[in-house]
C-alpha positions as CSV (number, residue, x, y, z in Angstrom):
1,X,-12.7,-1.2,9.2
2,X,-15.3,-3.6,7.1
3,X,-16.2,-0.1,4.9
4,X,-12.6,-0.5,3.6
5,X,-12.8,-3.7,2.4
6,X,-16.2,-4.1,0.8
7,X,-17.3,-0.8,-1.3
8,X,-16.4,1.6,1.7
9,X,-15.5,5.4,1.0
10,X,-11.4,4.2,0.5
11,X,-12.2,1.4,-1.9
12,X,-13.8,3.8,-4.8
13,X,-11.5,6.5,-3.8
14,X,-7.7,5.7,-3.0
15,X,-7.5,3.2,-5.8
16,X,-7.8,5.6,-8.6
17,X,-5.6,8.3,-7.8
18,X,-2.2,7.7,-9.2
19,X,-3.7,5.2,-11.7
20,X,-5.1,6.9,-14.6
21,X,-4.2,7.0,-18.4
22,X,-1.4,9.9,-19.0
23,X,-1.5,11.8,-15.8
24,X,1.2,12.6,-13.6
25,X,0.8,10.2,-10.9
26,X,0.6,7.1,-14.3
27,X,3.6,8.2,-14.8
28,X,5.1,7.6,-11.5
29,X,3.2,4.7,-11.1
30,X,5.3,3.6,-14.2
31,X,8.8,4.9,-12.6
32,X,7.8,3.1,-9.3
33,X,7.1,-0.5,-10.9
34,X,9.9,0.3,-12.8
35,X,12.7,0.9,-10.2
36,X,11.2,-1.5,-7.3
37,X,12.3,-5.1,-8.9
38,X,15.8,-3.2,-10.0
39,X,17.3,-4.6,-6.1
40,X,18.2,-1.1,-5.7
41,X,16.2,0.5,-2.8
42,X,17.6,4.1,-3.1
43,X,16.5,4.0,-6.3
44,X,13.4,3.1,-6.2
45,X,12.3,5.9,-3.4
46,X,14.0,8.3,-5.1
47,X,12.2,11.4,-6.7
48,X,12.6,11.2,-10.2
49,X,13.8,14.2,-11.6
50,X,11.9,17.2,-12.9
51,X,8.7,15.3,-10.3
52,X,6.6,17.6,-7.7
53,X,7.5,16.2,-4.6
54,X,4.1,16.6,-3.3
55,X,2.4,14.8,-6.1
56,X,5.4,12.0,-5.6
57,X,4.6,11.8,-2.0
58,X,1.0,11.6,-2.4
59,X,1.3,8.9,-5.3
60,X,3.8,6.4,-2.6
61,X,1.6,7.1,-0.1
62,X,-1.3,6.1,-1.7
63,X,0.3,2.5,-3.1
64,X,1.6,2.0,0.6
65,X,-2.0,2.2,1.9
66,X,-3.4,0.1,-0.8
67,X,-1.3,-2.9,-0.2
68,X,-1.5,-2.7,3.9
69,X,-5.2,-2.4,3.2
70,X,-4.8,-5.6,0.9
71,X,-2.4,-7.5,3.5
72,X,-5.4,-6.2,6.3
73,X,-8.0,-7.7,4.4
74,X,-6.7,-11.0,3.6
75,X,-5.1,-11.6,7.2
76,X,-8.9,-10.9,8.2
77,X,-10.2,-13.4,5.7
78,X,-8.0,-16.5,7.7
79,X,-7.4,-15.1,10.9
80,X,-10.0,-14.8,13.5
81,X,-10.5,-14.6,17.1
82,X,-11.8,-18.4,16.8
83,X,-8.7,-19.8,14.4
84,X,-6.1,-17.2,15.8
85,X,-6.3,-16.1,19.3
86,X,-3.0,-15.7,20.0
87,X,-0.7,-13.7,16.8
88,X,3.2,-13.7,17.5
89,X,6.1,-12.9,15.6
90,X,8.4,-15.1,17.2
91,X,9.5,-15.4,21.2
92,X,10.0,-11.8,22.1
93,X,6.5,-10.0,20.6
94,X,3.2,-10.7,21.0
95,X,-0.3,-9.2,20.2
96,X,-1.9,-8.7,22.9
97,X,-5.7,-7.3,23.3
């Protein structure tokens, strides 16, 4: 997993689609940032109309594995074996190795 986070194949890759000038998937980019501070979850996951499905999949898809890759990396950054040996999310789940 240390490729993804420093130059790996996914870091010059995954970031750019979806991202460029007047393409497509800019202009969902735009309809996503657009719709996901409205409160309004249908919404915002909604396919805009007139949008390849496809191309509006791939463009989600590709923001949802750019910010787990982001929350990855900087949980890595603070939490080691050393500092964090034991991760829980409350009494009833536990990581365990």
């Amino acid at each position: 997993m240390e490729g993804f986070r420093e130059g790996g194949f996914m870091q010059g890759v995954w970031p750019q689609l979806g991202r460029g000038g007047d393409s497509t998937g800019a202009q969902l980019r735009k309809h996503i940032d657009a719709t996901l501070g409205s409160g309004n979850l249908r919404e915002a996951v909604k396919l805009p109309p007139g949008e390849d499905l496809n191309e509006w999949l791939a463009v989600n898809t590709v923001d949802f594995f750019n910010q787990v890759n982001l929350l990855y990396g900087t949980l890595t950054e603070f939490c080691t074996a050393e500092n964090c040996r034991t991760m829980t999310a409350g009494p009833k789940y536990a990581i365990v190795n």
